[in-house]
mmCIF file of the N, C-alpha and C atoms, coordinates in Angstrom:
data_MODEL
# 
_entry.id   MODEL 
# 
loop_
_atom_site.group_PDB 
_atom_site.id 
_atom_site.type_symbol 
_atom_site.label_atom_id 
_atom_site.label_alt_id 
_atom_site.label_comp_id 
_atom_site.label_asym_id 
_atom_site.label_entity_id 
_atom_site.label_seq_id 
_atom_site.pdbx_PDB_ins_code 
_atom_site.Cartn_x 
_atom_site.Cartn_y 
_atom_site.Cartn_z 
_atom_site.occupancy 
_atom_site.B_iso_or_equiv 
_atom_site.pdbx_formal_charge 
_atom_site.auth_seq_id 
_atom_site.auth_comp_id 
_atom_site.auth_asym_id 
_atom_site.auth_atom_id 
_atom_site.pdbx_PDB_model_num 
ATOM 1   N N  . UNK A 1 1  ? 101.517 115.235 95.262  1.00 0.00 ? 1  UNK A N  1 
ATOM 2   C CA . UNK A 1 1  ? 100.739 114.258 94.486  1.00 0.00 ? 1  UNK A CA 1 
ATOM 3   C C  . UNK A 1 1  ? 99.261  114.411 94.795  1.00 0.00 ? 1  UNK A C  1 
ATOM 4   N N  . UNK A 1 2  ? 98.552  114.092 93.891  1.00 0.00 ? 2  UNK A N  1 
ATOM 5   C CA . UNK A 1 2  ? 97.079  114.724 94.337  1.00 0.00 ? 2  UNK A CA 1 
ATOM 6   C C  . UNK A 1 2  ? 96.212  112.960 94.614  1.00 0.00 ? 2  UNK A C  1 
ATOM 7   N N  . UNK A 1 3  ? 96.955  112.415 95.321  1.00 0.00 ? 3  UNK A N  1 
ATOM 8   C CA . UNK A 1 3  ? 96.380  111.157 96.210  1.00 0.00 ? 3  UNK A CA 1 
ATOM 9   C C  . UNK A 1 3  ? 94.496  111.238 96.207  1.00 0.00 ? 3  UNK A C  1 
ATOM 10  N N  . UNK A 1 4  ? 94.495  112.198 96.861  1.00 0.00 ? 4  UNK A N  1 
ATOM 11  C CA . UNK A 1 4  ? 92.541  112.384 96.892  1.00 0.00 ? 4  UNK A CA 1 
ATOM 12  C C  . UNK A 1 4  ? 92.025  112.331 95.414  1.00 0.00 ? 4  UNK A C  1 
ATOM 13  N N  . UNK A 1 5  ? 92.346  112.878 94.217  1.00 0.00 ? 5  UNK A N  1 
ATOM 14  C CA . UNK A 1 5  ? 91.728  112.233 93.631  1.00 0.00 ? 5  UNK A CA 1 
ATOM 15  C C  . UNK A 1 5  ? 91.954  111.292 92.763  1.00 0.00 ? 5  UNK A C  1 
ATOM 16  N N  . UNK A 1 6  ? 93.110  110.638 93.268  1.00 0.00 ? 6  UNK A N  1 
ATOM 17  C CA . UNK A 1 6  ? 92.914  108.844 93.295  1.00 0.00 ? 6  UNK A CA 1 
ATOM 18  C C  . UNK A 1 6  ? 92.058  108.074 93.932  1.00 0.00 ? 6  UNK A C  1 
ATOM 19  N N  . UNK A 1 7  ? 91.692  108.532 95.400  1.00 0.00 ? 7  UNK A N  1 
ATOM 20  C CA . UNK A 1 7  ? 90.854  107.893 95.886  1.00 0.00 ? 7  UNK A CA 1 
ATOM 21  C C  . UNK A 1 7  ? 89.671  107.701 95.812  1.00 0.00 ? 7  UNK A C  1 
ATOM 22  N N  . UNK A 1 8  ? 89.717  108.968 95.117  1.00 0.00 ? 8  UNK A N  1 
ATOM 23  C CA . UNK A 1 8  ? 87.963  109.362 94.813  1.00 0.00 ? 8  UNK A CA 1 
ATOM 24  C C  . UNK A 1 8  ? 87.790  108.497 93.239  1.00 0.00 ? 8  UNK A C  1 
ATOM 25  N N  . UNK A 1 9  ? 88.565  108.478 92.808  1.00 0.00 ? 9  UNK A N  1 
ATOM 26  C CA . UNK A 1 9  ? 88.870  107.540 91.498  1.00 0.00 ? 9  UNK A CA 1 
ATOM 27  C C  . UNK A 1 9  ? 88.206  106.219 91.476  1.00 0.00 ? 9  UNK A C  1 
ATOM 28  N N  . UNK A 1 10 ? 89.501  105.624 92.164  1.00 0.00 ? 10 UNK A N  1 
ATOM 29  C CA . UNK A 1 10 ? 89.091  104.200 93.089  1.00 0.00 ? 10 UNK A CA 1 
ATOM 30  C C  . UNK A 1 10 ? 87.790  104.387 93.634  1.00 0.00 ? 10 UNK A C  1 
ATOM 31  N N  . UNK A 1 11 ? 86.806  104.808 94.611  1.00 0.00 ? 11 UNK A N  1 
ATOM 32  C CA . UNK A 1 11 ? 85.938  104.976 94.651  1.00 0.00 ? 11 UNK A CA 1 
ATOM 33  C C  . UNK A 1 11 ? 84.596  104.786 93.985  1.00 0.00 ? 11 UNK A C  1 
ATOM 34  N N  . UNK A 1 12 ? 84.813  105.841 92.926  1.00 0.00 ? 12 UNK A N  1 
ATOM 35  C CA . UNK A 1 12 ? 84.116  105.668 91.630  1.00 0.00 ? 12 UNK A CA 1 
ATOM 36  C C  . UNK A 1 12 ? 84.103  104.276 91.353  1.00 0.00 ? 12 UNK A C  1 
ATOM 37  N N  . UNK A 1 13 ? 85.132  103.997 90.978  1.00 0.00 ? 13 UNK A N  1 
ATOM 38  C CA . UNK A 1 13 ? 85.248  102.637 90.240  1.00 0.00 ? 13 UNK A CA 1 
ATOM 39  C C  . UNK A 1 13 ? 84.853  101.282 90.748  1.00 0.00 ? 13 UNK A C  1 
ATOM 40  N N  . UNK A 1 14 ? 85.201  101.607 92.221  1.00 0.00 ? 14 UNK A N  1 
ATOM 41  C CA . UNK A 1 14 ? 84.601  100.267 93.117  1.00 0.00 ? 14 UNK A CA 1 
ATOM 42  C C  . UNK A 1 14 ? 83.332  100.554 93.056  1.00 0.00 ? 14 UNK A C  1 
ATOM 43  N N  . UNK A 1 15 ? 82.897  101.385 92.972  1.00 0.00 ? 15 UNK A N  1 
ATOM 44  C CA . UNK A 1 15 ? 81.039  101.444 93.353  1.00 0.00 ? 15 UNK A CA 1 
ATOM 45  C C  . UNK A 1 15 ? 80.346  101.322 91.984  1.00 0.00 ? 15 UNK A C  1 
ATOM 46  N N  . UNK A 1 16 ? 81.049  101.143 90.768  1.00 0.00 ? 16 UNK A N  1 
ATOM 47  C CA . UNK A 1 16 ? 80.931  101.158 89.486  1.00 0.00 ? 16 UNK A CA 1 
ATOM 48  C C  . UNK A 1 16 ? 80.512  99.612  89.187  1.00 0.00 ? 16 UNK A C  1 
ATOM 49  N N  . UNK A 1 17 ? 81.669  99.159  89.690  1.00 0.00 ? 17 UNK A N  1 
ATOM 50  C CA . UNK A 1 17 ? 81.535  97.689  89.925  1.00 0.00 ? 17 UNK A CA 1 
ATOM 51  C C  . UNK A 1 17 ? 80.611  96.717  90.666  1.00 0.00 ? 17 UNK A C  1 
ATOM 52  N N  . UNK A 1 18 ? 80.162  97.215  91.742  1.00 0.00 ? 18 UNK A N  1 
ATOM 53  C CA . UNK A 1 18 ? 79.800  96.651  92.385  1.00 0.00 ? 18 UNK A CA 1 
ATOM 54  C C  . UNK A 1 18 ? 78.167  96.735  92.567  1.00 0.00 ? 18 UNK A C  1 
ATOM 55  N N  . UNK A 1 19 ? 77.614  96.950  91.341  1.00 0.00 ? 19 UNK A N  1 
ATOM 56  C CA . UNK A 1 19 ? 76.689  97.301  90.711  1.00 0.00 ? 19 UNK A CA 1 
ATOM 57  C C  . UNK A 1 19 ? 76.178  95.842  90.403  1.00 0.00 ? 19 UNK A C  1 
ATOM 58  N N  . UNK A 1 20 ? 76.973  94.812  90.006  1.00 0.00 ? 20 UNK A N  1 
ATOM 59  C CA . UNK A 1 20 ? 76.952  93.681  89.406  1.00 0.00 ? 20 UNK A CA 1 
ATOM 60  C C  . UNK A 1 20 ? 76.907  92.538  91.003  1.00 0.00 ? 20 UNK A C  1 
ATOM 61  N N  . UNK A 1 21 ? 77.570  93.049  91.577  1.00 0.00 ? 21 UNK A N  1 
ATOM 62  C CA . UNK A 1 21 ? 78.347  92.047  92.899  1.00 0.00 ? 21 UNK A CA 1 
ATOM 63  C C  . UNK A 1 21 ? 77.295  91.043  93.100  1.00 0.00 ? 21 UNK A C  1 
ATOM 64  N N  . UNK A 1 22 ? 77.667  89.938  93.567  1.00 0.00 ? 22 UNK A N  1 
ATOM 65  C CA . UNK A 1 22 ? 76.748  88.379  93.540  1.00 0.00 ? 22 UNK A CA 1 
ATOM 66  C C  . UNK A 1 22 ? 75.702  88.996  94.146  1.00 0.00 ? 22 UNK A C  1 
ATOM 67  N N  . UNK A 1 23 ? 76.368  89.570  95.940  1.00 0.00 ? 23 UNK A N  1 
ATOM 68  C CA . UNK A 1 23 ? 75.489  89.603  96.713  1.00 0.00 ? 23 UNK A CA 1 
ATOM 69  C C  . UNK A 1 23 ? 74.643  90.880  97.014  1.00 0.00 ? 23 UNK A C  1 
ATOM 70  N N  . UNK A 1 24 ? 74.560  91.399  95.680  1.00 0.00 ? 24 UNK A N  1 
ATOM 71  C CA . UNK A 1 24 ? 73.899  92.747  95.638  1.00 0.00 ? 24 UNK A CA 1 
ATOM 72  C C  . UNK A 1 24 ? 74.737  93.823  95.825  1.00 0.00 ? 24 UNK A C  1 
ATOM 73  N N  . UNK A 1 25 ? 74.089  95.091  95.044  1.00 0.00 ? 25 UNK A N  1 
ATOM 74  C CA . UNK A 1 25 ? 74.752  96.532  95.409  1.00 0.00 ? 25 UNK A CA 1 
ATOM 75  C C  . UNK A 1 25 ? 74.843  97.333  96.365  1.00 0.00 ? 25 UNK A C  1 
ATOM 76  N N  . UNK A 1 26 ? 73.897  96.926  97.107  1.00 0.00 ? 26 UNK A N  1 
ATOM 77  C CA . UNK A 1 26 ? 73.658  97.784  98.813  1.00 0.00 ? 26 UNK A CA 1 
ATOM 78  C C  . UNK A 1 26 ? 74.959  97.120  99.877  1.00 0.00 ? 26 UNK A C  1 
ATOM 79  N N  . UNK A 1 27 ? 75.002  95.862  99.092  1.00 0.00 ? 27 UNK A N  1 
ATOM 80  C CA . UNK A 1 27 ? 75.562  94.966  100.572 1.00 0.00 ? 27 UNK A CA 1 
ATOM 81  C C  . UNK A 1 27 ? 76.741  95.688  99.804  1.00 0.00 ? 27 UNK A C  1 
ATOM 82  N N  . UNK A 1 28 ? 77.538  95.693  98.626  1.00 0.00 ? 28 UNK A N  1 
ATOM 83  C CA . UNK A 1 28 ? 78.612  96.035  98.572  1.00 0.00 ? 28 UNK A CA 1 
ATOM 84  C C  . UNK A 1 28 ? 79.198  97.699  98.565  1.00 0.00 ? 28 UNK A C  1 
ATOM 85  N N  . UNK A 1 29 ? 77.964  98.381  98.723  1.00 0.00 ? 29 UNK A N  1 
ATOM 86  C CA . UNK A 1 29 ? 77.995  99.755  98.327  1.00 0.00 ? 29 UNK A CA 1 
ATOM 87  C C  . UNK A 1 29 ? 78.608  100.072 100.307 1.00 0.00 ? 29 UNK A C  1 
ATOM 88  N N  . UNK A 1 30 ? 77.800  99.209  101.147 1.00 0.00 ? 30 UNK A N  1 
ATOM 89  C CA . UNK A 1 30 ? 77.897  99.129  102.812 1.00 0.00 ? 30 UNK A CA 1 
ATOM 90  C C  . UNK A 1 30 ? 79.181  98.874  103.160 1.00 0.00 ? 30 UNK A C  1 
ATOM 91  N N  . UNK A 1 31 ? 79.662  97.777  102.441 1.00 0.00 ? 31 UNK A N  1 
ATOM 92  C CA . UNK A 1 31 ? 80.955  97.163  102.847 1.00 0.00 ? 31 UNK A CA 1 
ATOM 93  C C  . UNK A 1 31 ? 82.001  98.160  102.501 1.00 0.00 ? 31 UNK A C  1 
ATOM 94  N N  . UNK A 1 32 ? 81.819  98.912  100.907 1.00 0.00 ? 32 UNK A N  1 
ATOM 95  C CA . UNK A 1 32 ? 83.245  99.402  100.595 1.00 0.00 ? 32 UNK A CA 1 
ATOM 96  C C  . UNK A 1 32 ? 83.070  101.008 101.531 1.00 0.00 ? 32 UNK A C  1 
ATOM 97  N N  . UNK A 1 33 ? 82.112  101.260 101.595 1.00 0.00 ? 33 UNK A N  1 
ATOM 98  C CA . UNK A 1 33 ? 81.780  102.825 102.369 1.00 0.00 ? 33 UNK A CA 1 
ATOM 99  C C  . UNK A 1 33 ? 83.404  102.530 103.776 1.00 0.00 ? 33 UNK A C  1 
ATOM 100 N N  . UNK A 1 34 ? 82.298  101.194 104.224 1.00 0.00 ? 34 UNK A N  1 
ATOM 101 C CA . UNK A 1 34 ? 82.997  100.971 105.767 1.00 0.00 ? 34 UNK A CA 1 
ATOM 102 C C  . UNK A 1 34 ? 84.783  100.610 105.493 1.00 0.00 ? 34 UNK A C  1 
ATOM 103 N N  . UNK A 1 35 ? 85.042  100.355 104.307 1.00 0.00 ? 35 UNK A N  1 
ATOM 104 C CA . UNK A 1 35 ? 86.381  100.172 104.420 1.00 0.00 ? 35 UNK A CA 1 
ATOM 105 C C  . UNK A 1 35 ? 86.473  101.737 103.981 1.00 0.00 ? 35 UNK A C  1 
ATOM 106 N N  . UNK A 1 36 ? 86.678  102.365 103.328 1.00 0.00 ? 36 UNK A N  1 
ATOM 107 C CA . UNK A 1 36 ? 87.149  103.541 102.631 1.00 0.00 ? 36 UNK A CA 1 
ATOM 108 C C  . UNK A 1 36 ? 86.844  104.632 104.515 1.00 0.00 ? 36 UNK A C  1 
ATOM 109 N N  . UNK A 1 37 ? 86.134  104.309 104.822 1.00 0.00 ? 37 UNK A N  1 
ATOM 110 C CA . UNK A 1 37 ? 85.478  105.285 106.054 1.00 0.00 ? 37 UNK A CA 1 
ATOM 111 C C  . UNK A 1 37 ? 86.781  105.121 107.068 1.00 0.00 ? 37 UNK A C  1 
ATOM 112 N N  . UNK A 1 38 ? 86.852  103.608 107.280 1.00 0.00 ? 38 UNK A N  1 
ATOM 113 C CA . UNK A 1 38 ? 88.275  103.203 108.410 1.00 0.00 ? 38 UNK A CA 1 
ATOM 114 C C  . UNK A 1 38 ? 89.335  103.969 108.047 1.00 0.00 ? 38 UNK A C  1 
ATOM 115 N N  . UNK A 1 39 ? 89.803  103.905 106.705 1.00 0.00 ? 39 UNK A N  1 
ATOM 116 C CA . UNK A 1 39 ? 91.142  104.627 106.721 1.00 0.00 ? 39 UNK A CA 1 
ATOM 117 C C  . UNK A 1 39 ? 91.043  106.079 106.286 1.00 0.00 ? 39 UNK A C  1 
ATOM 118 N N  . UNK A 1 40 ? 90.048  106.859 106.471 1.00 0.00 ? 40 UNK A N  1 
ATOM 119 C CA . UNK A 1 40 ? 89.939  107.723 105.929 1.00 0.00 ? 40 UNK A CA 1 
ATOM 120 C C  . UNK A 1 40 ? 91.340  109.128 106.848 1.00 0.00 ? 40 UNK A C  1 
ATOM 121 N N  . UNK A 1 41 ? 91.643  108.772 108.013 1.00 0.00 ? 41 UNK A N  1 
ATOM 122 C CA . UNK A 1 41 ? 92.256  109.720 108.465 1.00 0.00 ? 41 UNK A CA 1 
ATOM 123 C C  . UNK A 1 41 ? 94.077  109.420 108.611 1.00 0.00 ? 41 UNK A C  1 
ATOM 124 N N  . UNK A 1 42 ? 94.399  108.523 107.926 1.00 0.00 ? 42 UNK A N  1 
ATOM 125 C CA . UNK A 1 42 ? 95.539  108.122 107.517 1.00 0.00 ? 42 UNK A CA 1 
ATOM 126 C C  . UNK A 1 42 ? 95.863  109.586 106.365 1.00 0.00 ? 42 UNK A C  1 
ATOM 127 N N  . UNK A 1 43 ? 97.349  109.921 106.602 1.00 0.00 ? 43 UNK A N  1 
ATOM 128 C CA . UNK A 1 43 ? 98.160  110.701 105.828 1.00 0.00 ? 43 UNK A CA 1 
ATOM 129 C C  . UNK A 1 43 ? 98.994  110.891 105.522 1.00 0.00 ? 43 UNK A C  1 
ATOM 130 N N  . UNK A 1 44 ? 99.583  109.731 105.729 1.00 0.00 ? 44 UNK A N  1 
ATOM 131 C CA . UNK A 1 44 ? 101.187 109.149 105.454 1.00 0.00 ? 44 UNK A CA 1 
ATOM 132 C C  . UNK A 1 44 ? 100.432 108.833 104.358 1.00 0.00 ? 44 UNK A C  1 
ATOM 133 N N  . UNK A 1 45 ? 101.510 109.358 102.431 1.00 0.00 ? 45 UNK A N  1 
ATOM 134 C CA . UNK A 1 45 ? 100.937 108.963 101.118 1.00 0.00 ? 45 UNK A CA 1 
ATOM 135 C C  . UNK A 1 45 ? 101.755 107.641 100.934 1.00 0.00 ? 45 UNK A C  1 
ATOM 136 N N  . UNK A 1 46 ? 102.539 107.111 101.468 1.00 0.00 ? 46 UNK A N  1 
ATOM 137 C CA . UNK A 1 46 ? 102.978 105.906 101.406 1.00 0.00 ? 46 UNK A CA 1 
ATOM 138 C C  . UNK A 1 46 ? 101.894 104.806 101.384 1.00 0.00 ? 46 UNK A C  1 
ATOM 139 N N  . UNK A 1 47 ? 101.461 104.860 102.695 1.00 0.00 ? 47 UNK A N  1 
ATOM 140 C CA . UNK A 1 47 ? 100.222 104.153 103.151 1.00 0.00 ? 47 UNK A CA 1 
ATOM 141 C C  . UNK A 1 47 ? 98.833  103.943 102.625 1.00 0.00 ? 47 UNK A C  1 
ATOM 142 N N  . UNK A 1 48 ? 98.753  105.234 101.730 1.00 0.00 ? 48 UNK A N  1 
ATOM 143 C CA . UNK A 1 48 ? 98.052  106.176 101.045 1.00 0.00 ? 48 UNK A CA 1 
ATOM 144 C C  . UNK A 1 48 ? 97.856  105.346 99.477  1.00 0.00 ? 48 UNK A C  1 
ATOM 145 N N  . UNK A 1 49 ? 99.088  105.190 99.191  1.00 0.00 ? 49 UNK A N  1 
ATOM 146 C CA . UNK A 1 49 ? 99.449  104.496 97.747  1.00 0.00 ? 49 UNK A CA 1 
ATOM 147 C C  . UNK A 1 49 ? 99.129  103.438 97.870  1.00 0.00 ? 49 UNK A C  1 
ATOM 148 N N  . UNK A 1 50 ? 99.316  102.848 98.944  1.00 0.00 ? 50 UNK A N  1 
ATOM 149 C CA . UNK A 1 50 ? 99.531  101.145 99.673  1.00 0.00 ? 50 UNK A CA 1 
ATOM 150 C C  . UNK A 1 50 ? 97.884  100.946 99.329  1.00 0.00 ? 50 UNK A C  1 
ATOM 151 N N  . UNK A 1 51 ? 97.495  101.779 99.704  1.00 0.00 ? 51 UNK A N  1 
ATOM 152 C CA . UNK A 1 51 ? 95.305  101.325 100.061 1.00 0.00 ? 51 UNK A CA 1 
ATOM 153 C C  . UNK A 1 51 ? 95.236  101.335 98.615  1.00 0.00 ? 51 UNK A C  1 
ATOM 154 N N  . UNK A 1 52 ? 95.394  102.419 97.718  1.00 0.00 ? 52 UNK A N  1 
ATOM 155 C CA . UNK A 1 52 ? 95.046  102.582 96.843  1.00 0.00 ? 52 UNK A CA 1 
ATOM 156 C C  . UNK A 1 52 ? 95.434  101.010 95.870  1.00 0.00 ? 52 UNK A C  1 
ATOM 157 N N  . UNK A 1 53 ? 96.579  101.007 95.852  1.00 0.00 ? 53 UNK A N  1 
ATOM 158 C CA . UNK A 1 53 ? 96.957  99.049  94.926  1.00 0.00 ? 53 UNK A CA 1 
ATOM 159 C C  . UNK A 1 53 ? 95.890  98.111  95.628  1.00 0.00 ? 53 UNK A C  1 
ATOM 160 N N  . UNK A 1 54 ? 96.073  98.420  97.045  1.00 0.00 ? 54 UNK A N  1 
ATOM 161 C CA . UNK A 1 54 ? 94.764  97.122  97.047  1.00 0.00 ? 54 UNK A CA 1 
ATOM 162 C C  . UNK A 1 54 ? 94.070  97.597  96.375  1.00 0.00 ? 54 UNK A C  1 
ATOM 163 N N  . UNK A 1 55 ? 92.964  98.636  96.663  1.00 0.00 ? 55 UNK A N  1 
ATOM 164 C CA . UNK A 1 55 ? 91.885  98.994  95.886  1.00 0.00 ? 55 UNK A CA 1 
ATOM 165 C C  . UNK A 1 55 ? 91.660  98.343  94.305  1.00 0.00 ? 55 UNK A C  1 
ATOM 166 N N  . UNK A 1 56 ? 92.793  98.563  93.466  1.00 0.00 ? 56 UNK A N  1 
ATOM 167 C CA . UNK A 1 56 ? 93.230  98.686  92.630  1.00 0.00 ? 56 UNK A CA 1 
ATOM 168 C C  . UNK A 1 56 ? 93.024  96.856  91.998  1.00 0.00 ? 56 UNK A C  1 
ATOM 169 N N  . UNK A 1 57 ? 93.910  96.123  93.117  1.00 0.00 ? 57 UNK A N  1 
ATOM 170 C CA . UNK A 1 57 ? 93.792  94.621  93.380  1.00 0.00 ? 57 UNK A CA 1 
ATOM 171 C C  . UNK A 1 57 ? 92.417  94.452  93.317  1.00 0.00 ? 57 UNK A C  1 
ATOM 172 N N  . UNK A 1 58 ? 91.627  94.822  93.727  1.00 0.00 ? 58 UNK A N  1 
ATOM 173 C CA . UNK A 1 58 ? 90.230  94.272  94.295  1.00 0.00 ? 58 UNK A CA 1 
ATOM 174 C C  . UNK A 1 58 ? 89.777  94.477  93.054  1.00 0.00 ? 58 UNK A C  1 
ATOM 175 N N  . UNK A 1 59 ? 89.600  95.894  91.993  1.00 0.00 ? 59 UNK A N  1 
ATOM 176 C CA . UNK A 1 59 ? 89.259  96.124  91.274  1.00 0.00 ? 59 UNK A CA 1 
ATOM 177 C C  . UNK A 1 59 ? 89.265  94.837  89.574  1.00 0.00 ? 59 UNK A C  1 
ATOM 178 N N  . UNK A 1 60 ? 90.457  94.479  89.779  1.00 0.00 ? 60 UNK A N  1 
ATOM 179 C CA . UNK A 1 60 ? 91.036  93.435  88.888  1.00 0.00 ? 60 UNK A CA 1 
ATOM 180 C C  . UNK A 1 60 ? 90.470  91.905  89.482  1.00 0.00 ? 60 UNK A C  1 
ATOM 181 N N  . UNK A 1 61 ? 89.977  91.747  90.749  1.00 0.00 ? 61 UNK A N  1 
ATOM 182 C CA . UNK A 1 61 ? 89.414  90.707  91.267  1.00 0.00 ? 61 UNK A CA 1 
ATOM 183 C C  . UNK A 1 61 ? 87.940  90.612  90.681  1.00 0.00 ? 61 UNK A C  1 
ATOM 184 N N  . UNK A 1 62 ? 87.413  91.429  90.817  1.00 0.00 ? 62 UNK A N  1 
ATOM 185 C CA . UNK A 1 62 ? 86.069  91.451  90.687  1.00 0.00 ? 62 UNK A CA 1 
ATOM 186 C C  . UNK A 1 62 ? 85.709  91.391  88.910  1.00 0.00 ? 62 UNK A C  1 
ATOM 187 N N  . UNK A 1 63 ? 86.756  92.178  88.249  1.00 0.00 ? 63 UNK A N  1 
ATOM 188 C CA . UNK A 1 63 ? 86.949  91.812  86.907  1.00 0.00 ? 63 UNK A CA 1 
ATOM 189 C C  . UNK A 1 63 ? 86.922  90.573  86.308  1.00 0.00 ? 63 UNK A C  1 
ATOM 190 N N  . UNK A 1 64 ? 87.466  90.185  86.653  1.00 0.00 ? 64 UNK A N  1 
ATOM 191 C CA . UNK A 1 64 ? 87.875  88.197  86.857  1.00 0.00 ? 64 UNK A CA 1 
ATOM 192 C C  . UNK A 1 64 ? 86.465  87.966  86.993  1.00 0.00 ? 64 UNK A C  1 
ATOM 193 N N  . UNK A 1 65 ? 86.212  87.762  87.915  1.00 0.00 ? 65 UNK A N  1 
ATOM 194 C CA . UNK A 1 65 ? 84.913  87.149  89.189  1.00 0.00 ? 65 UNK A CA 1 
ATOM 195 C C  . UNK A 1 65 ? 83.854  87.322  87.635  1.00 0.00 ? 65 UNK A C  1 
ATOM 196 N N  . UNK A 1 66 ? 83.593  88.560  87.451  1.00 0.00 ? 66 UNK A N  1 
ATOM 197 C CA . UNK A 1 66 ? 82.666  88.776  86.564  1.00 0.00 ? 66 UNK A CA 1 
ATOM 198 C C  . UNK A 1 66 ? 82.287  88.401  84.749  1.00 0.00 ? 66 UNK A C  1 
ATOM 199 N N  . UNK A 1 67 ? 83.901  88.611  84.518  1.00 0.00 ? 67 UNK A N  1 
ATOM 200 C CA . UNK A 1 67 ? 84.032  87.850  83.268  1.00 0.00 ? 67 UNK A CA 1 
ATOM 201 C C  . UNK A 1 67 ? 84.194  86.438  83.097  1.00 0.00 ? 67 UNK A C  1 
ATOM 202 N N  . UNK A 1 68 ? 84.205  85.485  84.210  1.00 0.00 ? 68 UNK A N  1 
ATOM 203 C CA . UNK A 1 68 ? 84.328  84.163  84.757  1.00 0.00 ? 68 UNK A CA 1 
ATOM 204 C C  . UNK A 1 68 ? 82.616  83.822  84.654  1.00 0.00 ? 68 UNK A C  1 
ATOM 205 N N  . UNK A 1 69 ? 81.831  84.664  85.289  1.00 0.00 ? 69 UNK A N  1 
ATOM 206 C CA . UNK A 1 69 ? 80.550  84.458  85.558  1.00 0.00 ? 69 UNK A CA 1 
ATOM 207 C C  . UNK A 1 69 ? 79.521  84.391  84.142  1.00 0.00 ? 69 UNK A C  1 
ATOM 208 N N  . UNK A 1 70 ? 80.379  85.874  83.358  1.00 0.00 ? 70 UNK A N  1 
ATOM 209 C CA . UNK A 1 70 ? 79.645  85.803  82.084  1.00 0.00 ? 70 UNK A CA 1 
ATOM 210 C C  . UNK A 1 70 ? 79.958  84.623  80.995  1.00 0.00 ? 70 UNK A C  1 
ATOM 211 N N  . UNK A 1 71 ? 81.268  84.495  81.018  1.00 0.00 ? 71 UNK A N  1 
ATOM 212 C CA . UNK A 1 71 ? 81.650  82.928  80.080  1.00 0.00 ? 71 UNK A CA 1 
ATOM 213 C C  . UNK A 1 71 ? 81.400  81.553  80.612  1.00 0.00 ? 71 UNK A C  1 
ATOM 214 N N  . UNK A 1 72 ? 80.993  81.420  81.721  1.00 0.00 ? 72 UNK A N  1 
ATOM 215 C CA . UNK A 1 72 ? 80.080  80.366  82.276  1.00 0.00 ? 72 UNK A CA 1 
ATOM 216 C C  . UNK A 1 72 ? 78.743  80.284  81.610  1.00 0.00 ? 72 UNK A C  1 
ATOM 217 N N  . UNK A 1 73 ? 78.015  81.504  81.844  1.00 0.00 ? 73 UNK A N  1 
ATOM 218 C CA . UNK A 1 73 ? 76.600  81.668  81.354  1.00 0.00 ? 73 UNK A CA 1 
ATOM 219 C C  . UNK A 1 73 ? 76.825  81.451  79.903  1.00 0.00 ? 73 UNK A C  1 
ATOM 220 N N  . UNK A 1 74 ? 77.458  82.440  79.093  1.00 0.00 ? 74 UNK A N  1 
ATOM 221 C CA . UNK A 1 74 ? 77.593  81.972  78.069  1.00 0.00 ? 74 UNK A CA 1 
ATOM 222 C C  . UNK A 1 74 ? 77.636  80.413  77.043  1.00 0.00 ? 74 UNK A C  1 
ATOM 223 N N  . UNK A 1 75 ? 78.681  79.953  77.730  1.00 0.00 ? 75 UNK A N  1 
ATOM 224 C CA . UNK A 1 75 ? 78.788  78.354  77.654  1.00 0.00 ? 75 UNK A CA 1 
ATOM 225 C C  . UNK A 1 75 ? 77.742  77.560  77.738  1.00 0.00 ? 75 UNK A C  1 
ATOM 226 N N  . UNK A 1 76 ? 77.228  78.123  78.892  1.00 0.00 ? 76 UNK A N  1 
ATOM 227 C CA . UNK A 1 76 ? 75.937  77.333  79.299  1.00 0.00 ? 76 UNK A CA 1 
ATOM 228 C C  . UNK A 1 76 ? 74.741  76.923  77.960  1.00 0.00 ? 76 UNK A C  1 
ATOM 229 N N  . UNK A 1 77 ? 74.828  78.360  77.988  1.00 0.00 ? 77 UNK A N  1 
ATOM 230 C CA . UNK A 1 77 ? 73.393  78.417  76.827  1.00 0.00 ? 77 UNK A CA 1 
ATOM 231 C C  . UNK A 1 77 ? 74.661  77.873  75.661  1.00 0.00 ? 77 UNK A C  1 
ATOM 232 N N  . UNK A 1 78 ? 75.353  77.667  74.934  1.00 0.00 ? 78 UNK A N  1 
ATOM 233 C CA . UNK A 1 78 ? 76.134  77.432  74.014  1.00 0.00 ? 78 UNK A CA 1 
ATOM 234 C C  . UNK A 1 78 ? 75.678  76.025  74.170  1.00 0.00 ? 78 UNK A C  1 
ATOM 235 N N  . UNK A 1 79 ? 76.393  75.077  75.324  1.00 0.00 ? 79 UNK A N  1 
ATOM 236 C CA . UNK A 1 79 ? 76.421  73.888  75.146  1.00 0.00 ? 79 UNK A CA 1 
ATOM 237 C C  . UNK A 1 79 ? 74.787  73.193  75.464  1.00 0.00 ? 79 UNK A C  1 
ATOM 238 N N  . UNK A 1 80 ? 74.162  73.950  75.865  1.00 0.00 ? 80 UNK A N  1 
ATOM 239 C CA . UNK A 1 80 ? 72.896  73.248  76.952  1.00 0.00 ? 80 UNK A CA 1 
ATOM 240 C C  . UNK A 1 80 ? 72.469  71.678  75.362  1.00 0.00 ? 80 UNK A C  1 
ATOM 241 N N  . UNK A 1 81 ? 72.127  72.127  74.409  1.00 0.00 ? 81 UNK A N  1 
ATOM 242 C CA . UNK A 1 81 ? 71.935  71.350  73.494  1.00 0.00 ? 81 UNK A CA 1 
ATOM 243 C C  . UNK A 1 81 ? 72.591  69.920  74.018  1.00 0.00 ? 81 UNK A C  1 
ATOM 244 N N  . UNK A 1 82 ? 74.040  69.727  73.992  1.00 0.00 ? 82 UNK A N  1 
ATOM 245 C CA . UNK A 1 82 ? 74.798  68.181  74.512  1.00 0.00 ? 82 UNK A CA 1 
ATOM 246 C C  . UNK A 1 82 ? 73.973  67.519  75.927  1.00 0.00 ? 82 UNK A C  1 
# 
C-alpha cells in the first residue's frame, strides 16, 4: 500500500486548511509539523492507517469549525438590520 503518499496527502491538506485557523497559520503550520514529526518513525501500516483517520477526523473538524464561522458571519450581516 503506498501509505506515504497518504500521508503526504493528509499533509497537504492539513496545511491547506490551516491557512484559515482562528489562531493563525504559523501557530498551526508549528503544531501539525510537531504532530506529523512524533510519529514519523512508526511502521506498523495498521497504526499507519490509524494516524491517517485521525488526520482525516481533524480534517472534517476544521471543515465544520469553518463553515460554522462563515454562516455566523453571514447571518450576521443578513440580520444586523433587526
Amino acid at each position: 500500500a503506498n501509505l506515504r503518499g497518504e500521508v503526504l496527502n493528509l499533509y497537504r491538506n492539513l496545511l491547506y486548511l490551516g491557512r484559515e485557523y482562528p489562531k493563525g497559520a504559523d501557530y498551526f503550520r508549528s503544531r501539525l509539523k510537531a504532530a506529523f514529526l512524533k510519529n514519523k518513525d512508526v511502521k506498523d501500516p495498521e497504526k499507519i492507517k490509524q494516524l491517517i483517520a485521525r488526520g482525516e477526523f481533524v480534517i472534517k473538524e476544521l471543515e465544520a469549525l469553518y463553515y460554522l464561522r462563515k454562516y455566523r458571519a453571514m447571518k450576521q450581516r443578513y440580520y444586523e438590520g433587526d
